[in-house]
C-alpha angles and dihedrals in degrees: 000000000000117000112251120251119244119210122176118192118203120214119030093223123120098276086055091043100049096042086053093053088050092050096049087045092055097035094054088040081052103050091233118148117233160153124225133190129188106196113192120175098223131052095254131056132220099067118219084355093104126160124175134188127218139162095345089305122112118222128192115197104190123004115015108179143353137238105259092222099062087087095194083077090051098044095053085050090058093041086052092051088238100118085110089054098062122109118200114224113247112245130233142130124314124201140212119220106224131150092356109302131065114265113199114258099254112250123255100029128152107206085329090311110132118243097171139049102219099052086047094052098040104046111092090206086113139014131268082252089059098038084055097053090048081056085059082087105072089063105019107116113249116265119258123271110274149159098248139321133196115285082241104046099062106043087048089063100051092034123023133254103276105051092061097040091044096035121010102030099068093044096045108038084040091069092049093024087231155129107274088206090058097049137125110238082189101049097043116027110007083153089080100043088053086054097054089043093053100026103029087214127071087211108051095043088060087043093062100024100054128097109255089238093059092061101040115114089218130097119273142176110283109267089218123079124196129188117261099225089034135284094276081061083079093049087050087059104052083042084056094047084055114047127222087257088081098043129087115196127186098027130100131204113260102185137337111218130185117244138183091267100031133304136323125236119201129198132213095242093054099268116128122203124197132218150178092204129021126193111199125198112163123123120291101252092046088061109072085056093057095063096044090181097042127089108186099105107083092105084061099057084060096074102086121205131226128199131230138177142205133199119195116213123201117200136176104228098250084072100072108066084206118038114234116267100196147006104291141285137259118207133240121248086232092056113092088232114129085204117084086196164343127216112201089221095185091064104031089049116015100174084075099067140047120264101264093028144096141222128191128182111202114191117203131177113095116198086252095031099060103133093071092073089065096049110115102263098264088065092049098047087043088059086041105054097039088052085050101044081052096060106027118023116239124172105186139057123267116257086233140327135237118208126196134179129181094192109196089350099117111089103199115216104223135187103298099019091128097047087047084048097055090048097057087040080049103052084039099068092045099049112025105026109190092047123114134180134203145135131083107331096055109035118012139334102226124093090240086052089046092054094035078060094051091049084051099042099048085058095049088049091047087046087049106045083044082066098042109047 
């Protein structure tokens, strides 16, 4: 009889829980015999996935949906047997804050890029100066070929300066809380940097690549998708799959150390696992103290972190003068506004609140505003509801407020993280054979890339323990 394979995962966030799940799937399709350990440092899983519920109202504190497109999302929803449990957002209009007042978001964008020529003509988010020099891009030359360039700087280049700080900059650098100038284009969206190399010109990649729906005017279904019960709902079904068994709670790694079979795991309260292959997915700058005589982890102190930080505001309807035409807003990086942005939950996503009342998610933290983040919650709901009555106008008090903060949680992929990245996989591989790395900080920031990492990594686990019986 074979010897069982013993796997431990480190991290119990969504990228540790979803690649456990894949490996029990295929090693129990396969008929191999193994052990499996999921070690996670607090007592919950799903890291900075949160949902509570309160007072008949559902509240996500960190991620609340997924894009429909990124497929490894989909694909663990359907494994979990959960497709019948996602809800698509409604869609409406959403809104930029820019010179005092919401202008709606032009139609046909992709990520503030313009699509189509109307909308970009007709918006009066920026000048005819700067709607001239986003024309730029139908007749600018491509970029040279390179390794890699700042986010900003590229599309500065194809497109002005004001498209991208009016438009572009507060939806791109909100999903990586991050400087847009800073910014990997690699790392973050290689998809527009192969548009401008085959098709010389951004627009008219996305012209000819997009979907037709995507560029319809008409109305169509919401392209995000949330969890009915909540997005931890998810988390409580691979825990399920599971089984506690296999999950250790409370109880940090130490250190991980080589040995003549595999690797050793070691605990914070003496006990000592060992195993033939370890995943870890902890955050970058955990991972160097994991390994104490091994020195291969400088690339990874060079991916900085930024905070951010989110309130959630219930309301009872009387409390807002206008009702709310649309889904929310973000905020431009030239408006004098500490908040990136505000969902109006209750719109975008009306199974989270009571009938007759109103949520609103406010997100704070901007790459040169981070000490916000660290003010007493008084301070911090005080920013929060003036940048809001300037904005909407609410008369009454919120039933109650939710405030979150992710301090130092937020790994930036700046120019160069894939190459960095490569280099650690890379000496890896060479030195400590039987580790592997993935979650946020290495591959992607967003619940659907997190998961994408666990699908990859298990392969490259299974691939691994087939050569080393």
């Amino acid at each position: 009889m074979s010897t069982a394979k013993k796997i431990v995962i480190v991290g119990g966030g969504i990228t540790g829980l979803s690649a456990a799940f894949y490996i029990k799937q295929e090693m129990e399709a396969k008929q191999i015999p193994y052990e499996l350990t999921v070690m996670e440092a607090s007592d919950r899983l799903g890291g900075k996935i949160r949902t509570i519920h309160k007072e008949g109202y559902t509240i996500e504190r960190g991620a609340d949906s997924f894009l429909g497109r990124k497929l490894p999302a989909m694909r663990l929803a359907e494994a979990l047997h959960m497709s019948d449990q996602l809800v698509r957002n409604s869609t409406g209009q959403a809104y930029i804050h820019l010179h005092n007042q919401l202008h709606k978001m032009p139609q046909g964008a992709y990520m503030g890029v313009p699509t189509q020529l109307a909308p970009l003509l007709h918006t009066d988010l920026y000048s005819v100066k700067g709607k001239l020099r986003a024309g730029l891009d139908f007749v600018l030359p491509k970029g040279k070929a390179v390794p890699d360039q700042s986010l900003g700087g590229f599309l500065r280049r194809r497109l002005g300066d004001e498209l991208v700080e009016n438009v572009m900059e507060p939806l791109l650098s909100g999903i990586y809380s991050a400087d847009v100038d800073k910014m990997s284009l690699m790392a973050t969206f290689p998809n527009f940097y192969e548009l401008e190399q085959e098709h010389r010109s951004l627009i008219k990649g996305l012209r000819k690549t997009l979907p037709q729906q995507n560029r319809s005017t008409g109305k169509r279904p919401g392209q995000f998708f949330a969890y009915q019960g909540g997005f931890e709902s998810m988390i409580d079904a691979l825990a399920n799959e599971l089984g506690e068994e296999q999950i250790i709670r409370n109880q940090a790694v130490e250190q991980i150390e080589k040995s003549t079979n595999g690797y050793d795991v070691h605990l914070q309260n003496g006990e000592v696992y060992d195993a033939d292959a370890v995943i870890v997915t902890t955050p970058h700058r955990t991972f160097p103290n994991l390994f104490k005589s091994v020195d291969l982890f400088d690339p990874l102190k060079e991916i900085p972190v930024s905070s951010a930080a989110n309130i959630a505001f219930a309301f009872d309807e009387a409390a807002l003068e206008d009702p709310l035409d649309g889904t929310g807003f973000v905020v431009s990086r030239n408006s004098d506004f500490r908040i990136t942005a505000c969902t109006w939950v209750h719109k975008k996503w009306p199974h989270t609140t009571p009938k007759g009342k109103i949520l609103l998610r406010a997100f704070i933290g901007k790459p040169d505003d981070q000490d916000v983040v660290d003010l007493s919650d008084e301070e911090l709901t005080a920013i929060v509801r003036q940048d809001l009555q300037r904005i909407m106008k609410i008369v009454g008090e919120p039933e109650f407020t939710v405030i979150t903060r992710w301090k130092e949680q937020m790994p930036q992929y700046t120019v160069g993280h894939q190459e960095r990245i490569a280099q650690v996989r890379g000496q890896l591989a060479e030195q400590l054979p039987g580790i592997f790395l993935a979650g946020s900080s290495f591959g992607g920031v967003g619940v659907p890339d997190c998961i994408g990492q666990s699908e990859q990594v298990v392969a490259e686990v299974l691939d691994y323990l087939s050569m080393h019986p």
